[in-house]
C-alpha angles and dihedrals in degrees: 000000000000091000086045088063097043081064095055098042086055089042087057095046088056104049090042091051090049090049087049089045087052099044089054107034090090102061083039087060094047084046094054089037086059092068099046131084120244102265092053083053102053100041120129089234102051104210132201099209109066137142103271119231141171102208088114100047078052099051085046087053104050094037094088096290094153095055095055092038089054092050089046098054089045094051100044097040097050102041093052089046093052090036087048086046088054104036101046093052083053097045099045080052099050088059114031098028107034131068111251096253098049084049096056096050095052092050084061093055096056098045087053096059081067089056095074109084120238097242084060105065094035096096090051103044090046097054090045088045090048099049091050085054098233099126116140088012122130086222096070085043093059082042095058095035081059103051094042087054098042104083093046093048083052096044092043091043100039080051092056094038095062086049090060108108105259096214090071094056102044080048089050091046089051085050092063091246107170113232094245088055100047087046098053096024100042114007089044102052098039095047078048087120103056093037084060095046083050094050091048092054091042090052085052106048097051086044102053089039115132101157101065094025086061104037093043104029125019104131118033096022107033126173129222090259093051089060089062091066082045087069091061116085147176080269097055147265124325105214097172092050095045097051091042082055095048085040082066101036102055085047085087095048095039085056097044083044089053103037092048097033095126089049109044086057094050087052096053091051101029110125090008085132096047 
C-alpha cells in the first residue's frame, strides 16, 4: 500500500511538472526565437541549438523603444496611483462605513461594470473620445487604464479590509482616531500586502493592454505593445524581431511577478472565506 502511493505521488509529479513544462514552453521558444537571426526563425525545422546573437534585441532597441517605453511606464503608473487613490477610499467605505447589505450591492455594481466586454463599449468610447478631442493622447490612455483597474482595486481591497482584526479598530475608534487617520495610519499599513497585490495587477493590466492602446493611441502616444504591430509590414512579419521585442516587454511583469509573488497570491485570495 505504502509503495503503491509513492507511485502515485511520482506519477503526479510527473504529470504536474509536464503541464508546467507546456504552459511555459511558448514563451521558452520566444525566448529562444529572440536570439536568432530571421532566417533560423523562420526554418522549416525549428532547432534548439543555434549561434546566439543579439542583433534582434538591437534593432528593437534603436527602432524608437524609449518612446514606447516611456509611454508604457506613464500610462501604467498613473493609472494604478489614481486608481489606488480612488479604490482604497471606496473600499474603506464600503466596510467600515456601509451596512453589509448596501455594501454588497454596491460591490456588485462595480464588478459588473468588468462584464461588459471591451469591443462593446469601442464605439462608444471612441466617439466620446473623439468629440473631446483626446485622441492619440496619453491622457485618455491614463483615463481608460483607470476605469478598467478600479473595480479590481475595490473588490481586492474591500477582501483585505474584512480580514483586518476587529479589536484594533473598535480600540482606535475609543481612542478618538479620525477616519481619515485609522484609514491611512492603521487599515493601510496592515492591508499593506493585498494593496500591494492590487497595485501589481493594476500595473499589469495597463501594461499588457492592446485593445485600447491600438484603437486611442496608436500613433502619438503609442504603447510597447503597439510597437509589436509596428514590426509587421506590408513584407511580412518579422518573427525574430518581434519575439526579441516581447522578449523585452514581459521582462517588467515576470519581475513584479517574482518580486510580489507572496503577495499577489494573499490578494487573490484574500476574503475568499468570508
Amino acid at each position: 500500500m505504502v509503495r503503491r502511493k509513492q507511485w502515485s505521488q511520482a506519477l503526479l509529479t510527473f504529470v504536474t511538472y509536464m503541464l508546467v513544462l507546456a504552459l511555459i514552453f511558448p514563451v521558452l521558444w520566444m525566448v529562444l526565437t529572440g536570439f536568432k537571426q530571421e532566417a533560423d526563425a523562420y526554418s522549416s525545422s525549428p532547432s534548439l541549438f543555434f549561434q546566439p546573437t543579439l542583433d534582434q534585441f538591437s534593432l528593437a532597441l534603436n527602432s524608437g523603444f524609449g518612446a514606447y517605453l516611456y509611454n508604457s511606464i506613464v500610462a501604467s503608473l498613473v493609472s494604478t496611483f489614481v486608481a489606488m487613490l480612488l479604490g482604497i477610499p471606496a473600499a474603506y467605505g464600503m466596510v467600515f462605513q456601509m451596512r453589509r447589505k448596501s455594501s454588497n450591492d454596491f460591490l456588485f455594481f462595480v464588478l459588473s461594470t468588468r462584464f461588459m466586454p471591451f469591443a462593446a463599449i469601442l464605439i462608444p468610447l471612441f466617439v466620446i473620445v473623439s468629440r473631446l478631442n483626446l485622441l492619440d493622447n496619453l491622457f485618455i490612455l491614463i483615463i481608460v487604464y483607470t476605469a478598467m483597474n478600479l473595480p479590481l482595486i475595490i473588490w481586492m481591497a474591500r477582501s483585505y479590509f474584512l480580514e483586518l482584526p476587529k479589536d484594533v479598530l473598535e480600540s482606535a475608534r475609543l481612542d478618538g482616531t479620525s477616519t481619515l487617520r485609522m484609514m491611512v495610519s492603521i487599515v493601510v499599513p496592515m492591508a499593506a500586502p493585498g494593496l500591494v497585490a492590487s497595485a501589481l495587477l493594476a500595473i499589469i493590466f495597463a501594461w499588457n493592454d492592446f485593445f485600447f492602446a491600438l484603437m486611442l493611441t496608436y500613433t502619438q502616444s503609442p504603447t510597447l505593445p503597439i510597437m509589436v504591430a509596428v514590426f509587421s509590414s506590408n513584407q511580412g512579419l518579422f518573427l525574430a524581431k518581434v519575439s526579441a521585442l516581447a522578449t523585452g516587454i514581459i521582462i517588467v511583469p515576470v519581475i513584479l511577478g517574482i518580486y510580489a509573488q507572496r503577495h499577489l497570491v494573499r490578494g487573490l485570495t484574500g476574503g475568499a472565506i468570508k
